[in-house]
VMD Tcl script that builds the backbone (N, CA, C; Angstrom):
set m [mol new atoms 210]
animate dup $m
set s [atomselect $m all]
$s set {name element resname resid chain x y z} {
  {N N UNK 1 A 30.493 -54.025 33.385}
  {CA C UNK 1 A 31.195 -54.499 34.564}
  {C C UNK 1 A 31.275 -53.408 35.637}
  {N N UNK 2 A 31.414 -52.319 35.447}
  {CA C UNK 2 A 31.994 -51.450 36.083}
  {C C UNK 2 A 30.001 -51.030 36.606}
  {N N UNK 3 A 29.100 -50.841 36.700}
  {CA C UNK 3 A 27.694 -51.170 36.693}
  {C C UNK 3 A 27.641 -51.719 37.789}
  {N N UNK 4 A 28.080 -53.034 37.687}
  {CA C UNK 4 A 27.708 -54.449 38.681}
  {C C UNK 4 A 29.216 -53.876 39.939}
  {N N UNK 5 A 29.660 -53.250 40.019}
  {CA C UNK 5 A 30.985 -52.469 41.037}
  {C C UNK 5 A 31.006 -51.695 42.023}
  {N N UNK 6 A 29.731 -50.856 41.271}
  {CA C UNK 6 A 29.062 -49.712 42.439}
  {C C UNK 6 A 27.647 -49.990 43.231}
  {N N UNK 7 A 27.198 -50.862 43.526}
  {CA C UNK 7 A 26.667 -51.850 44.291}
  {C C UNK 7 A 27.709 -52.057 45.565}
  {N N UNK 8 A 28.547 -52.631 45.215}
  {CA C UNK 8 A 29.564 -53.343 46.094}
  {C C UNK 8 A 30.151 -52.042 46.720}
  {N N UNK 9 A 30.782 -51.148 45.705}
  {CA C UNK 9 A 31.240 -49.589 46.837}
  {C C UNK 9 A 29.919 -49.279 47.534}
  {N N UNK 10 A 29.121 -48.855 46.975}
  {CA C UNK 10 A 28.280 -48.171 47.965}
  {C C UNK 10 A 28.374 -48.902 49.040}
  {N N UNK 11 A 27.627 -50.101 48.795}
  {CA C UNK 11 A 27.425 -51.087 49.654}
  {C C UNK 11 A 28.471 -50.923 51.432}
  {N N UNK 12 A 30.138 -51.015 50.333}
  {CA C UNK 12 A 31.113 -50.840 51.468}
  {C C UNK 12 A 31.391 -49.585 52.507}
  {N N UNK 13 A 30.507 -48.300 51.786}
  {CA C UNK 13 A 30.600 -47.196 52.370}
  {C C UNK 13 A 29.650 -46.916 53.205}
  {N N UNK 14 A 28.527 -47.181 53.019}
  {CA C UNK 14 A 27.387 -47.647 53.971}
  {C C UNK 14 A 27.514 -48.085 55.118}
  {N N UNK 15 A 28.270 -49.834 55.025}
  {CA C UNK 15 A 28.599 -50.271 55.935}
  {C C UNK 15 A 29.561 -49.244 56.964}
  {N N UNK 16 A 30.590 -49.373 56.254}
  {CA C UNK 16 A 31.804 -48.214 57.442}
  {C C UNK 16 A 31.112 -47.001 58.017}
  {N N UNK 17 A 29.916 -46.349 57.127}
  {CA C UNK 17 A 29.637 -44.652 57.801}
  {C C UNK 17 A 28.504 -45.653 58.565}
  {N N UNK 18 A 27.473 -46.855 58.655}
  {CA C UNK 18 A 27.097 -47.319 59.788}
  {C C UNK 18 A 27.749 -47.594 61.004}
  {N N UNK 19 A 29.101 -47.857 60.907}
  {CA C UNK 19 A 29.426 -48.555 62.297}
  {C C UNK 19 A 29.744 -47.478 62.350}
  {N N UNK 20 A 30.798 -46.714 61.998}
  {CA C UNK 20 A 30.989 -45.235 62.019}
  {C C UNK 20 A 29.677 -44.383 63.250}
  {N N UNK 21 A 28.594 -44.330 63.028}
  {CA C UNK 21 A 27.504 -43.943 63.390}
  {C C UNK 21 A 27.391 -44.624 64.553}
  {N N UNK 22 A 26.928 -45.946 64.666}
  {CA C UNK 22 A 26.802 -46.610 65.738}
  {C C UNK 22 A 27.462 -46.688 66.857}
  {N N UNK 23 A 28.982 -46.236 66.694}
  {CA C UNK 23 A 30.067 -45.541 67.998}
  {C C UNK 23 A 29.745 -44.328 68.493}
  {N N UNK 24 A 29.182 -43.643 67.644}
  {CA C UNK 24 A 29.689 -41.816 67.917}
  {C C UNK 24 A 27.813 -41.420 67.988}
  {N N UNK 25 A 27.020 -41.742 67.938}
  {CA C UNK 25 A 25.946 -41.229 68.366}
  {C C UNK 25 A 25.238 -41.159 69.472}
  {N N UNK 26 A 24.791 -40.460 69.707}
  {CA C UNK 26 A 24.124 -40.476 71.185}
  {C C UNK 26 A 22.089 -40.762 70.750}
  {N N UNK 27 A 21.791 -41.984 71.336}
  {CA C UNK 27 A 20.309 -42.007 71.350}
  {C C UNK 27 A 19.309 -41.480 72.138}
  {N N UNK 28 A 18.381 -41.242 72.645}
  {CA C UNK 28 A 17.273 -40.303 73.409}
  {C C UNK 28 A 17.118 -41.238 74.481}
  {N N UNK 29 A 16.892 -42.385 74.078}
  {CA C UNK 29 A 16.498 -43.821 74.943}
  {C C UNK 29 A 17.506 -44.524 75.327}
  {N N UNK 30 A 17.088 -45.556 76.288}
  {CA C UNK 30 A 18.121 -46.702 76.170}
  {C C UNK 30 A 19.549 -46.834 77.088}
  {N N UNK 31 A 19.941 -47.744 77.760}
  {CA C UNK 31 A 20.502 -47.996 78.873}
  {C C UNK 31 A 22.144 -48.202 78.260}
  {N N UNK 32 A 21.995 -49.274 77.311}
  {CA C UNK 32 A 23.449 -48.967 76.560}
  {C C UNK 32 A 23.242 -48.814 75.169}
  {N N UNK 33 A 24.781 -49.093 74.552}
  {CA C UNK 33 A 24.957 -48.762 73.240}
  {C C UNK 33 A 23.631 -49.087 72.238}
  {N N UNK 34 A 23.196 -51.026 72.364}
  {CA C UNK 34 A 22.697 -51.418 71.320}
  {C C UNK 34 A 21.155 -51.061 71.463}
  {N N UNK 35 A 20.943 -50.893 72.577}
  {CA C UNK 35 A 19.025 -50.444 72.733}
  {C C UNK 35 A 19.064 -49.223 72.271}
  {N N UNK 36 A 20.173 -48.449 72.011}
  {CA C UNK 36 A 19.710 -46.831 71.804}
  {C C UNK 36 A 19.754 -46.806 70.355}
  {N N UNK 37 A 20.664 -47.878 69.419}
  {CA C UNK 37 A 20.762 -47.865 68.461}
  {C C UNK 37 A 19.998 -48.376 67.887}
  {N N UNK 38 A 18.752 -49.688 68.502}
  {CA C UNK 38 A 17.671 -50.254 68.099}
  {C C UNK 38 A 17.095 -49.056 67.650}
  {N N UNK 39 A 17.021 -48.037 68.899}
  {CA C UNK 39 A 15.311 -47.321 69.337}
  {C C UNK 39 A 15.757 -46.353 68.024}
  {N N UNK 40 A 17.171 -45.999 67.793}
  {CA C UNK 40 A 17.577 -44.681 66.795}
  {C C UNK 40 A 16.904 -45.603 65.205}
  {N N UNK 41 A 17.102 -46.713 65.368}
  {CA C UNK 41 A 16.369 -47.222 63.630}
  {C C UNK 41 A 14.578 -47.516 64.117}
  {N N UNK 42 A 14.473 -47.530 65.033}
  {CA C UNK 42 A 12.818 -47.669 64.592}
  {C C UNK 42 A 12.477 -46.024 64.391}
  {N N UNK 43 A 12.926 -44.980 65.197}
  {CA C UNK 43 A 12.842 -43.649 65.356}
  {C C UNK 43 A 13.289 -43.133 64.076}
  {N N UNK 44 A 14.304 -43.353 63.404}
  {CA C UNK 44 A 15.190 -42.224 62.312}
  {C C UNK 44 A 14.718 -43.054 60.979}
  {N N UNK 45 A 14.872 -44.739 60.921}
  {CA C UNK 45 A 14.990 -45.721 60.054}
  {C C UNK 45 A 16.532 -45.875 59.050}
  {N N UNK 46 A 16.130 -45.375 57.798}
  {CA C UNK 46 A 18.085 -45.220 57.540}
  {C C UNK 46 A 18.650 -44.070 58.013}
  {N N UNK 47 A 18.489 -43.051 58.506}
  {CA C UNK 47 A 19.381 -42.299 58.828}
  {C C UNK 47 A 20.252 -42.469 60.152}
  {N N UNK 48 A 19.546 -43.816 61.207}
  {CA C UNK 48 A 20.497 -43.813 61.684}
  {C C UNK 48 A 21.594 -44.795 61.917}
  {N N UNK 49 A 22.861 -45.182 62.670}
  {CA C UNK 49 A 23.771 -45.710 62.259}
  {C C UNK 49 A 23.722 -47.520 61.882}
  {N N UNK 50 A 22.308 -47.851 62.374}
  {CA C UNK 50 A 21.925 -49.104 62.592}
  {C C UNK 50 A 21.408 -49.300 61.014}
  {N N UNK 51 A 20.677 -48.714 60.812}
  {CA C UNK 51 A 19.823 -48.524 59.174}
  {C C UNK 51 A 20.915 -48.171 58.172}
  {N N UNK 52 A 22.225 -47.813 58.180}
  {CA C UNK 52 A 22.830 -47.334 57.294}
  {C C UNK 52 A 23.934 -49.035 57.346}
  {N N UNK 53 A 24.006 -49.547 58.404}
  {CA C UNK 53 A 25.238 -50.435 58.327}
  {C C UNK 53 A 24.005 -51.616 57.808}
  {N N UNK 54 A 22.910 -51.584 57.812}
  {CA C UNK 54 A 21.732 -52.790 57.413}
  {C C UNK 54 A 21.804 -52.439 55.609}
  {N N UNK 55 A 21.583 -51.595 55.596}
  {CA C UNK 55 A 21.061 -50.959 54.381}
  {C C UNK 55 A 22.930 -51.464 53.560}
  {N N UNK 56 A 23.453 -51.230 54.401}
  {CA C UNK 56 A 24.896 -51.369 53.035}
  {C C UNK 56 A 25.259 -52.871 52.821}
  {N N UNK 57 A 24.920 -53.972 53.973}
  {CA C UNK 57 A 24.530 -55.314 53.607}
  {C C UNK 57 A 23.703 -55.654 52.918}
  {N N UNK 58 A 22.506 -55.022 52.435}
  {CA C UNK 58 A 21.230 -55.128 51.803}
  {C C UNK 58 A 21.659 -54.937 49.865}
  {N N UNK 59 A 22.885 -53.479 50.246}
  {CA C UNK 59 A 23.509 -53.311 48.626}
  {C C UNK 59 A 24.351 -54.220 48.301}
  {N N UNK 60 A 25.414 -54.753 49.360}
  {CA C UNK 60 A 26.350 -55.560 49.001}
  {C C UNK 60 A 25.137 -56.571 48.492}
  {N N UNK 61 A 24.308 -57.663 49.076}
  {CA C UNK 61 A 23.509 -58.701 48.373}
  {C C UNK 61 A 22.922 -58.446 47.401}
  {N N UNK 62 A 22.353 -57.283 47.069}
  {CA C UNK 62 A 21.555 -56.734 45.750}
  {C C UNK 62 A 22.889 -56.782 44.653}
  {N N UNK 63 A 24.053 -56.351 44.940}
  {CA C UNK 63 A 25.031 -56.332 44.091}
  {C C UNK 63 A 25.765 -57.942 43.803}
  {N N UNK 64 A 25.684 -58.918 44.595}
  {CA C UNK 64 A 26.101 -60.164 43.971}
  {C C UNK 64 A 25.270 -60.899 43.483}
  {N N UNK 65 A 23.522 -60.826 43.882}
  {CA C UNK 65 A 22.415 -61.650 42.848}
  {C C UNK 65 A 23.099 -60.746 41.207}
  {N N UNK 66 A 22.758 -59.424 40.954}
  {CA C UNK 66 A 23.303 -59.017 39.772}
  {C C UNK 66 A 24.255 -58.967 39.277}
  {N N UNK 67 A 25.271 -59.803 39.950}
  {CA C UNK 67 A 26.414 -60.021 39.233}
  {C C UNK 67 A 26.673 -61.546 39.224}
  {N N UNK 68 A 25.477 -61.983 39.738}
  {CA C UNK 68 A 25.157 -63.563 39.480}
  {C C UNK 68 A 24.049 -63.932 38.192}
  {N N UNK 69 A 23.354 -63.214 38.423}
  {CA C UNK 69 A 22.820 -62.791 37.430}
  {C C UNK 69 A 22.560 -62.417 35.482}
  {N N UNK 70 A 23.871 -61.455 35.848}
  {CA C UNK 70 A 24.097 -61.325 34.418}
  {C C UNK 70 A 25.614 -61.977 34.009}
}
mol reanalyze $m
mol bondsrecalc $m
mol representation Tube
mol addrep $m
């Protein structure tokens, strides 16, 4: 049980240090917030705040098929 749990944390910490990211970064490109944060995930991919808040939705779903699962 505790297995199928840390899916879901990560998942939730991901999310928060994405949006987290997506306020407080500054991009190279881009006129406002969300084009700079596009251009920062095609440019960085997960490292930046767009790829990290994608990526922790991606664990949260990986974590409820396997806990649908088993």
């Amino acid at each position: 049980m505790v297995m199928i749990l840390i899916p879901f944390i990560f998942g939730l910490v991901l999310v928060v240090w994405g949006i987290y990211r997506m306020r407080t970064e500054d991009g190279l490109f881009g006129k406002n917030r969300k084009s700079k944060n596009i251009f920062n995930l095609l440019l960085m991919g997960e490292a930046s705040g767009l790829g990290q808040f994608s990526g922790g939705i991606l664990f949260i779903i990986i974590g409820i098929v396997a806990f649908i699962v088993k």
